[in-house]
N, C-alpha and C positions, 0 to 999 in steps of 0.2 A: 515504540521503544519496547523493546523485552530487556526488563531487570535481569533476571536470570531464565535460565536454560539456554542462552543465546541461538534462537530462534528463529533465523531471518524471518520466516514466514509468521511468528507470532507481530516481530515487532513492522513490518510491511503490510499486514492488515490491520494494527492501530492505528498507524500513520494515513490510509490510504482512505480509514473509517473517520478519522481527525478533519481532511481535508473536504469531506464533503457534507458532513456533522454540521458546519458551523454556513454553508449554503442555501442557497435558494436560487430557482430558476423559476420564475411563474409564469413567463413569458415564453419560455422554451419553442410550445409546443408549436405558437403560430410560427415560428422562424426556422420548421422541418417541412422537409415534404412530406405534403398529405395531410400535414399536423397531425403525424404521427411520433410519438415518443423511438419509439423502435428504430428509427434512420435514422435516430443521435449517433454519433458519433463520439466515442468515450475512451483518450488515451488516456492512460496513467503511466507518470515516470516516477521511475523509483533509484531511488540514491542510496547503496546498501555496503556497509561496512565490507564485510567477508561471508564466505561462505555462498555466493551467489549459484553455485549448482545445487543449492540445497533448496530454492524460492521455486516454489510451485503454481507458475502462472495463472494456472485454471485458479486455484481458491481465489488467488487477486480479483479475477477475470469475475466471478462469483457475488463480490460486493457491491456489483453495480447492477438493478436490476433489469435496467431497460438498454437496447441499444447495441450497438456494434464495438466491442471491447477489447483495445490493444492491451498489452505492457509490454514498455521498454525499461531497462536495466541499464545502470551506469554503476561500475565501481566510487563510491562516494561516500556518503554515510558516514559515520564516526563508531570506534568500538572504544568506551572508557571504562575505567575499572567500575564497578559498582562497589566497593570496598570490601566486599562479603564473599564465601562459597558456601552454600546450602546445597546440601544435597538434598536435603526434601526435595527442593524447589529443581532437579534434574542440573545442575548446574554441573559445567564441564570446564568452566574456569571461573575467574572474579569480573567478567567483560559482561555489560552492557551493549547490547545494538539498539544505535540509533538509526531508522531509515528516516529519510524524506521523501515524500509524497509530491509529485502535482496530477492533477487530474485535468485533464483539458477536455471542452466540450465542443464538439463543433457537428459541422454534416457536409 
């Protein structure tokens, strides 16, 4: 989620850092070839309000550090008011972007 500046890319790497924060694979490595981390296979889908030519896959791509690393996009997401405009804060209306995240792991 990005409060303000409505950011796809701010609130797509919270979400994308949310989804795999709360993880664990221990097991991963015997169930790769070679038991190698690196030939994981790592999509992440992402659900994003607006602005979607403004999401810079590489930074997504970025978050994950082992592995072979999609992103797919889907028009999705939610933009609600956050009730506020700060200009400190780079804001260019009163919207919140919500992205959603999943990260799927496979080989």
């Amino acid at each position: 989620m990005d409060v303000h500046g409505q950011d796809v890319n701010v609130a797509a790497s919270r979400a994308v850092k949310d989804a795999i924060h709360y993880n664990s694979m221990p097991g991963i490595r015997s169930m790769l070839p070679g038991g190698d981390i690196n030939n994981m296979k790592v999509n992440i889908k992402l659900a994003i309000p607006q602005d979607l030519e403004q999401l810079d896959p590489e930074q997504i791509k970025e978050l994950i550090p082992y592995g072979k690393v999609t992103v797919e996009v889907e028009t999705d997401g939610m933009a609600t008011t956050s009730g506020i405009f700060l200009d400190d804060q780079q804001d260019k209306n009163t919207l919140m972007y919500v992205v959603n995240a999943a990260v799927e792991v496979g080989y």
